[in-house]
C-alpha positions in Angstrom: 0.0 0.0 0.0 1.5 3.1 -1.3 0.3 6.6 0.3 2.3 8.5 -1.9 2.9 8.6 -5.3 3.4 5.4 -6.5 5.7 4.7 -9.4 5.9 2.8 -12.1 9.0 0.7 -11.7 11.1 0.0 -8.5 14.3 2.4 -8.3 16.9 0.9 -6.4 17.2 2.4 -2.5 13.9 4.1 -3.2 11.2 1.7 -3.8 8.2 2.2 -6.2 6.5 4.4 -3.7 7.7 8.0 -3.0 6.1 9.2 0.4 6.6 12.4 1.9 8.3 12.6 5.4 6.7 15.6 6.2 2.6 15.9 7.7 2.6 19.2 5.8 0.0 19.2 2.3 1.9 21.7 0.4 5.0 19.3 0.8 3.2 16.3 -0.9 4.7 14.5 -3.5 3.0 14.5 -7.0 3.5 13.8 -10.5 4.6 16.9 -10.9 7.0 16.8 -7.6 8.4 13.5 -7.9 11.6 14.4 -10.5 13.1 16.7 -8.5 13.1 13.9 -5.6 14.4 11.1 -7.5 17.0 13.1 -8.5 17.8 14.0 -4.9 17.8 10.5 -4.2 20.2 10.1 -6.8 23.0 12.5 -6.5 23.1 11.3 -3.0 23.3 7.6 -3.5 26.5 9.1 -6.4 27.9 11.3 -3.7 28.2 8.5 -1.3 29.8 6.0 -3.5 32.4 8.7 -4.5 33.1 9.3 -0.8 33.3 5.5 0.1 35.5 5.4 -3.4 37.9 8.0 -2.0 38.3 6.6 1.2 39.5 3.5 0.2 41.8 4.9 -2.7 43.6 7.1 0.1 43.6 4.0 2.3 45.5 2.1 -0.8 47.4 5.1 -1.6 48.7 5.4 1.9 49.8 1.6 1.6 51.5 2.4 -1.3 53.2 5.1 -0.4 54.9 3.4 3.2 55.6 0.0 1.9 57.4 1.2 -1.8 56.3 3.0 -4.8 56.0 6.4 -2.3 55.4 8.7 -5.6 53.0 6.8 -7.5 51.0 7.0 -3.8 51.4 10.4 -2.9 50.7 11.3 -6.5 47.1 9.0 -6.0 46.6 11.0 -2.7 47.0 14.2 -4.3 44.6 13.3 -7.4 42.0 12.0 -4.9 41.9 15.3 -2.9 41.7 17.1 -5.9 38.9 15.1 -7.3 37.2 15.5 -3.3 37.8 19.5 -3.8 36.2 19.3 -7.2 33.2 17.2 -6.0 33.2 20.0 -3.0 33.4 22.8 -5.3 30.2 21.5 -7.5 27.9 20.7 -4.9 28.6 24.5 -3.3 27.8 25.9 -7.0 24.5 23.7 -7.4 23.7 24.6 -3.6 23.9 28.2 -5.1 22.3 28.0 -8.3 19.3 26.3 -6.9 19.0 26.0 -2.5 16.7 23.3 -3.0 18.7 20.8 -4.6 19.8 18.7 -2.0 16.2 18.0 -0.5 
């Protein structure tokens, strides 16, 4: 039983029923709503794989760098806080284009 708006296919982490977590009306999810929530949905679930991505090439990086090839590491260790700074710098830019973006 969906109270919500009830999709047509099951997205993966959401379901195939959007419900709103708030008791509000105005907040209700709709046809017309729903987009803008599944894409919240899904830069999150991309964000978090990236972080979880990072983590474990600094942790590998870090190996690297103590046990041998210590410029191949630190040269991963650098890429991978660019590419953090990058992913920083784009979610401050969306957060300003648009302040509802991330939910």
């Amino acid at each position: 039983m969906c109270c919500g708006t009830k999709l047509s296919t099951s997205i993966p982490f959401i379901g195939d029923c959007l419900e709103s977590s708030s008791q509000d009306p105005a907040s209700k999810i709709n046809e017309t709503t729903a987009f803008p929530v599944l894409i919240t949905a899904l830069v999150k679930i991309v964000i978090s794989v990236i972080l979880v991505a990072s983590f474990i090439l600094i942790i590998v990086a870090g190996v690297m760098w103590s046990t041998g090839d210590a410029k191949w590491g630190k040269d991963m260790i650098v890429k991978v806080a660019i590419g953090l700074a990058i992913l920083g710098a784009s979610g401050v830019i969306l957060r300003l284009v648009n302040p509802n973006f991330f939910g």
